[in-house]
C-alpha positions as CSV (number, residue, x, y, z in Angstrom):
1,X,-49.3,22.0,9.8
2,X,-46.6,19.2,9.2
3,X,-44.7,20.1,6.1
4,X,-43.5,16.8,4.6
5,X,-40.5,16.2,1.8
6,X,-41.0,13.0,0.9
7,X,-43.9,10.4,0.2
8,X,-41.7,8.2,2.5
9,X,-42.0,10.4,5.7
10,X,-45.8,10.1,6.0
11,X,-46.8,10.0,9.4
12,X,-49.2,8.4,9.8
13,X,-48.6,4.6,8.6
14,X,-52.1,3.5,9.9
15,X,-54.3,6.2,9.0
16,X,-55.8,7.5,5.7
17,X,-56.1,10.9,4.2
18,X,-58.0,13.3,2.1
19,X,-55.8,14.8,0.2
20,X,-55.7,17.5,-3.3
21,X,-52.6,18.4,-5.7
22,X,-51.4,21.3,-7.5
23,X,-48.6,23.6,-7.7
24,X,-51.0,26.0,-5.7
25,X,-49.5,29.5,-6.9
26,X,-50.8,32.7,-4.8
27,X,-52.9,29.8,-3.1
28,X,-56.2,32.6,-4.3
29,X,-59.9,31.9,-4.0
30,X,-60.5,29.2,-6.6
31,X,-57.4,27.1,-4.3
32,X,-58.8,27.9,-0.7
33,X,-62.4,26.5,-2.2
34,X,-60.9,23.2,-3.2
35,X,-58.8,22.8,0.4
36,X,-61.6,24.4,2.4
37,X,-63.4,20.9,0.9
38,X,-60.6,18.5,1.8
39,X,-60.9,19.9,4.9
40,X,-64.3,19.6,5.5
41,X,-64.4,16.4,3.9
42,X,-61.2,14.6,6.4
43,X,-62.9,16.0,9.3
44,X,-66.8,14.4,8.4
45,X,-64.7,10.8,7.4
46,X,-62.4,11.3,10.8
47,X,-59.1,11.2,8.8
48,X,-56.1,13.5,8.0
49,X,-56.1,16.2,4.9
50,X,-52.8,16.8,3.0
51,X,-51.8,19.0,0.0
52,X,-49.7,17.6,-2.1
53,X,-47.5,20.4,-4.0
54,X,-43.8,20.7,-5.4
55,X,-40.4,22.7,-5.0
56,X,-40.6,24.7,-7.9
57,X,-42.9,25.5,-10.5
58,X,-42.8,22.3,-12.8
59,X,-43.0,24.6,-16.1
60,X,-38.9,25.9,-14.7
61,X,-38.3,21.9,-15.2
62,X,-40.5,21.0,-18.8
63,X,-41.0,24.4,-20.1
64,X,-38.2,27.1,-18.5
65,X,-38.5,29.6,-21.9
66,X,-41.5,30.2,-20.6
67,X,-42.4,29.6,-17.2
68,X,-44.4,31.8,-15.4
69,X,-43.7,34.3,-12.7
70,X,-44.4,33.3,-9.6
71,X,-47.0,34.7,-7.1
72,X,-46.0,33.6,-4.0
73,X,-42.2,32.2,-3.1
74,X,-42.2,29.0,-1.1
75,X,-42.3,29.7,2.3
76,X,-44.5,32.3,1.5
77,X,-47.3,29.5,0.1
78,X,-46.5,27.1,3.3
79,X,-47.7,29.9,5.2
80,X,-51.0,30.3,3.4
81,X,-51.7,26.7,3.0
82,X,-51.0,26.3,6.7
83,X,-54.1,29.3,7.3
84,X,-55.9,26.8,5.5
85,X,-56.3,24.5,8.2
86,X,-55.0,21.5,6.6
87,X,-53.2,18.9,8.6
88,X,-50.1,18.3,5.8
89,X,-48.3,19.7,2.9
90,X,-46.1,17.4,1.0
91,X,-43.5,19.7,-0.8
92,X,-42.5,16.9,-3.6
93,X,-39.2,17.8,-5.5
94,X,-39.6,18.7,-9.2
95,X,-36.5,17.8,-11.7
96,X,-36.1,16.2,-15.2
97,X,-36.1,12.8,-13.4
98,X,-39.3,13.7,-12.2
99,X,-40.8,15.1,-15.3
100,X,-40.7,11.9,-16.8
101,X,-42.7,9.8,-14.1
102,X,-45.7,8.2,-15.8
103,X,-49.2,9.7,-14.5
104,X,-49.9,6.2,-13.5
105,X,-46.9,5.5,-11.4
106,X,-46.9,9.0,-9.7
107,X,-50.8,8.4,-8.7
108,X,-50.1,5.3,-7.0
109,X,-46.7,6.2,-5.3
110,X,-47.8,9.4,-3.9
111,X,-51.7,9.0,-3.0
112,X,-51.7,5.3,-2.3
113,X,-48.3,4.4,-0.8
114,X,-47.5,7.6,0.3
115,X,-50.8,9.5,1.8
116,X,-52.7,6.5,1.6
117,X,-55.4,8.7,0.6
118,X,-59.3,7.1,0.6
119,X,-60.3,10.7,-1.3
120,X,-58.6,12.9,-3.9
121,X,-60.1,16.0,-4.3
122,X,-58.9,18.8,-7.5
123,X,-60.2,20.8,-9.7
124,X,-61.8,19.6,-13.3
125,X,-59.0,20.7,-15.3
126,X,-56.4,18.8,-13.0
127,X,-53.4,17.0,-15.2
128,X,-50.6,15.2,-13.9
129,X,-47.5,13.3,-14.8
130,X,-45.1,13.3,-18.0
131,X,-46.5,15.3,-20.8
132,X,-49.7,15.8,-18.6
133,X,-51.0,12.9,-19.9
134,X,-52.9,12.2,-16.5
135,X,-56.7,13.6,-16.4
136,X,-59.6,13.3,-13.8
137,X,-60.7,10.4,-15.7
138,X,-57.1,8.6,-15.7
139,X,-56.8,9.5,-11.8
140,X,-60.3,8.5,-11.2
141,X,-59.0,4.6,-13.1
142,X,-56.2,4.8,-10.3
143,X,-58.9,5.4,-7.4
144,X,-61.1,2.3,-8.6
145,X,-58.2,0.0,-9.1
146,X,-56.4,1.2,-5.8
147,X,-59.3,1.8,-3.6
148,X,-59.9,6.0,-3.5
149,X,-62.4,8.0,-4.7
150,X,-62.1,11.4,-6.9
151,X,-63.7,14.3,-6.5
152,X,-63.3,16.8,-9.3
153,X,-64.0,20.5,-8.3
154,X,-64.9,23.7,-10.7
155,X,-63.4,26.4,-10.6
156,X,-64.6,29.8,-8.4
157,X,-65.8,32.6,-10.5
158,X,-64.6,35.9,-9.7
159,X,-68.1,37.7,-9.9
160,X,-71.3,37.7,-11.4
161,X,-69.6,38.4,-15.2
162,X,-68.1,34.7,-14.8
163,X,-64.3,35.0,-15.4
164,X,-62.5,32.1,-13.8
165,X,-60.2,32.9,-10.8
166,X,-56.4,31.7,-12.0
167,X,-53.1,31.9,-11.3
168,X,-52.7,33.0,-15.0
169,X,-55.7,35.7,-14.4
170,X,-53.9,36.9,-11.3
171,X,-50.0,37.4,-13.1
172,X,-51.9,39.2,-16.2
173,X,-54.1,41.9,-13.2
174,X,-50.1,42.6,-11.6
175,X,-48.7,43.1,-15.2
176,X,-51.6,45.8,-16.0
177,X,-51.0,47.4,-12.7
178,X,-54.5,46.1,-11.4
179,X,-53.8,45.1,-8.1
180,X,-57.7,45.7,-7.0
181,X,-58.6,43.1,-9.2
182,X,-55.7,40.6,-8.7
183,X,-56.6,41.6,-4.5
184,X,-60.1,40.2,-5.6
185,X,-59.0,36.8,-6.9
186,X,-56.6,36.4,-4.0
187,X,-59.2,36.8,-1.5
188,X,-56.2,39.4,0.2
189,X,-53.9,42.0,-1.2
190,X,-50.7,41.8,-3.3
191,X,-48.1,40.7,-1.8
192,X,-44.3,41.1,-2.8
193,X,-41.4,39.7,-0.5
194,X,-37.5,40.5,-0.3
195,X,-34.8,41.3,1.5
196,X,-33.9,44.9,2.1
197,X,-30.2,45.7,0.2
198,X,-28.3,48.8,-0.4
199,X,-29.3,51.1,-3.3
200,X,-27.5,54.0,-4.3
201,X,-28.9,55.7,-1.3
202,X,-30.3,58.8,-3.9
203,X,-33.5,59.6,-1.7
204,X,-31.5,60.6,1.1
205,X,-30.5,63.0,-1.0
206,X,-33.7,64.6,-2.2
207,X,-35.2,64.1,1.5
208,X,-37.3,61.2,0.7
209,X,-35.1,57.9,2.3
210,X,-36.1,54.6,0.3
211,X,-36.1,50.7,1.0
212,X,-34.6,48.6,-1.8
213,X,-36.5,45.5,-1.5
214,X,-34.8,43.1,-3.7
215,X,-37.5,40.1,-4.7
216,X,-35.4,37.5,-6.4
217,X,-35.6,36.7,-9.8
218,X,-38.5,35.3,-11.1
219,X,-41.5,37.2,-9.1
220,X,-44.9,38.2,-10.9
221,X,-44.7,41.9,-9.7
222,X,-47.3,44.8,-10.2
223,X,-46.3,46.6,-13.5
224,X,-44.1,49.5,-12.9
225,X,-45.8,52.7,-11.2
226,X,-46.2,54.1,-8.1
227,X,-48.2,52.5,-5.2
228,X,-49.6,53.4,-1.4
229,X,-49.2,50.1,0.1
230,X,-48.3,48.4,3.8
231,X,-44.7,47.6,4.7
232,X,-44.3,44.6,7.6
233,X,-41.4,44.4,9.0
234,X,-39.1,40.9,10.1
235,X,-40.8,41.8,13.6
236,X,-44.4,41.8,12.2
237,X,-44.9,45.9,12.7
238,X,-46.4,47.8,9.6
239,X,-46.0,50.9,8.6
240,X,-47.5,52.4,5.4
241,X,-45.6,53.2,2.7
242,X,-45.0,54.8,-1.1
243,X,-43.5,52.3,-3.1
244,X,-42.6,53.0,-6.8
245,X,-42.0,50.2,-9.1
246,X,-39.3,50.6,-12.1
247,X,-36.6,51.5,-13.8
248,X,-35.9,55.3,-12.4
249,X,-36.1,56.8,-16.1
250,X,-35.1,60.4,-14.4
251,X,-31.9,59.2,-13.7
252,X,-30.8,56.1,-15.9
253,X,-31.8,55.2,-19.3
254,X,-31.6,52.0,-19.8
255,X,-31.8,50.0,-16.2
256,X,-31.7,46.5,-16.5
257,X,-34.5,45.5,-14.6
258,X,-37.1,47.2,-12.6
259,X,-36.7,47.5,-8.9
260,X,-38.6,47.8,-5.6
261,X,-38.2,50.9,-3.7
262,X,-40.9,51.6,-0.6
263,X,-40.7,55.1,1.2
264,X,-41.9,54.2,4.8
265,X,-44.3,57.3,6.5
266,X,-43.0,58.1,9.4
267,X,-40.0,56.1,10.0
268,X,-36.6,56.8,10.3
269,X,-34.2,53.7,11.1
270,X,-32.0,51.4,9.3
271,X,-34.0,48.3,7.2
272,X,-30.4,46.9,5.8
273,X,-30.8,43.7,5.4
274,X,-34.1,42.1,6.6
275,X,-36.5,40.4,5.1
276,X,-39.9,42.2,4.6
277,X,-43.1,42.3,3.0
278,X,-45.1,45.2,1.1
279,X,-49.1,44.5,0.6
280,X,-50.1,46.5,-2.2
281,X,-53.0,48.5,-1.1
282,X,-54.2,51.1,-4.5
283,X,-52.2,52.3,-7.6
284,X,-51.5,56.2,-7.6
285,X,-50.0,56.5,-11.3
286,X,-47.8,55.4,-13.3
287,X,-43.7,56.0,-13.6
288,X,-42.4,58.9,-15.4
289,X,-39.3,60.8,-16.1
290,X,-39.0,64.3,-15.0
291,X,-36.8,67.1,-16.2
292,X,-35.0,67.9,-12.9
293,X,-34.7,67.0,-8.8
294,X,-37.6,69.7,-8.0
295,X,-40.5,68.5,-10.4
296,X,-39.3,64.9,-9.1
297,X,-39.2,65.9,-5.4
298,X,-42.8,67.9,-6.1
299,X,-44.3,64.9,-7.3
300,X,-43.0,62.7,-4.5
301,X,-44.2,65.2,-2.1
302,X,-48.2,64.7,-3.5
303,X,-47.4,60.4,-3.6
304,X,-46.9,60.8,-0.4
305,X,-49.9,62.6,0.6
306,X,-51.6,60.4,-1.5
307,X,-50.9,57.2,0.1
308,X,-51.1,58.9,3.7
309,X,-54.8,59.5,2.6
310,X,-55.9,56.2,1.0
311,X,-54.3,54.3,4.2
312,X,-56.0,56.4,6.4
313,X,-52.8,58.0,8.0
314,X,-54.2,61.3,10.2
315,X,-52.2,63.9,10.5
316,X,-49.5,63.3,8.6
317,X,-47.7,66.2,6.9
318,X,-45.4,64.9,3.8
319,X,-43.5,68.3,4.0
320,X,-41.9,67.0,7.3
């Protein structure tokens, strides 16, 4: 997949394009239906298919009091949109200037002189362009009077019940700690992504050696509680893992922010510093404070043995 950063570095001057928009966060179900039709749709007509996306999530720019959490970090996204299939992903950069662009003039710079797209495909309740004053019906005015056609697209329902797979449905399943159900819109499992930093290096301690994965500000995480989940490693291994969520009530009172600590079974090495994933496989419980290091450590001991059983580790013996 070309990844592009500009409408000017099209490449491919003589050729024409299918192409969608959106800021494509967790790139879920409902957003793999829409490519999976641009894609179809560029190979039938014998053309190129784009996605047309942006640097940041425009509400940081219009709206930064209250902007969403984000699902998936950047290159996070490129790498699902790339599983896609699709041939290109313009990355457009998102600031006040931008903000202000008229839905009209953004239409015609980025899917006539930029993709020089014969087909824009999105979904029904696409809007576009300063004060999302731009519509389906507006972009559809642009397609007759600049020579492409638009092909609005409904949303995927999650199941038979009928609720509508979001990006707004998937951050309020992580807040309630339902990762099954947020796995469901995906079409794949949670996934958080961080470097590994220092921490206070407390499980040592107690026999049970943690990961801090810091995330980055700004990351729709599961809500705080402990999980059994995969950790991958920079070199692609995976081992599973008990990862707790939170704020460590048994030892501070007040911590600023919840953090992301992952107990690897069966490892024993130095993480310090790369950059990792955990896929969030089944909630255990939730956090709680306990009234010393043994009912702490006691608990840990059945997390572990948990996890080692819903990840189908054999033979594993959490006492060791």
């Amino acid at each position: 997949m070309l990844v592009l950063d500009s409408v000017d570095s099209c490449p491919w001057p003589d050729d024409r394009a299918v192409v969608t928009i959106g800021v494509y966060d967790g790139v879920h179900r409902g957003h793999q239906e829409v490519i999976r039709r641009v894609v179809d749709t560029a190979r039938q007509r014998g053309v190129r298919s784009a996605v047309v996306t942006f640097d940041r999530h425009p509400a940081t720019v219009v709206r930064p009091e209250s902007a969403p959490a984000v699902i998936t970090g950047r290159r996070h996204r490129l790498e699902l949109l790339e599983a896609t299939g699709v041939d290109a992903t313009l990355v457009l950069p998102f600031d006040a200037a931008a903000s202000t662009e008229d839905a009209r003039s953004f239409a015609r710079r980025v899917f006539v002189d930029g993709l020089q797209a014969i087909c824009v495909i999105v979904g029904s309740d696409f809007h576009f362009g300063r004060g999302r004053e731009g519509d389906v019906t507006l972009l559809s005015e642009v397609g007759q009077e600049s020579g492409f056609e638009v092909e609005p697209v409904d949303l995927v329902p999650r199941h038979a019940g009928g609720a509508v797979i979001s990006s707004t449905a998937i951050r309020a399943a992580l807040a309630d700690g339902d990762i099954a159900r947020a796995a469901e819109m995906l079409g794949r499992p949670a996934e958080l992504r961080g470097r590994v930093i220092d921490g206070d290096r407390r499980g040592r301690t107690i026999g049970v050696p943690t990961a801090n994965v810091d995330t980055g500000p700004g990351m729709a995480m599961p809500s705080d509680g402990v999980y059994a989940a995969e950790f991958v490693r920079a070199d692609g291994s995976v081992y599973p893992a008990v990862v707790n969520i939170g704020r460590r009530p048994t030892f501070y009172a007040a911590a600023e922010r919840s953090l992301v600590e992952a107990h690897l079974l069966g490892f024993d090495g130095d993480l310090y510093g790369e950059e990792v994933a955990v896929r969030f496989v089944e909630r255990l419980r939730d956090e709680q404070r306990f009234d010393g290091l043994d009912s702490l450590v006691a608990q840990l001991r059945r997390d572990i043995s948990r996890a080692a059983e819903v990840l189908g580790v054999v033979g594993f013996d959490a006492e060791s």
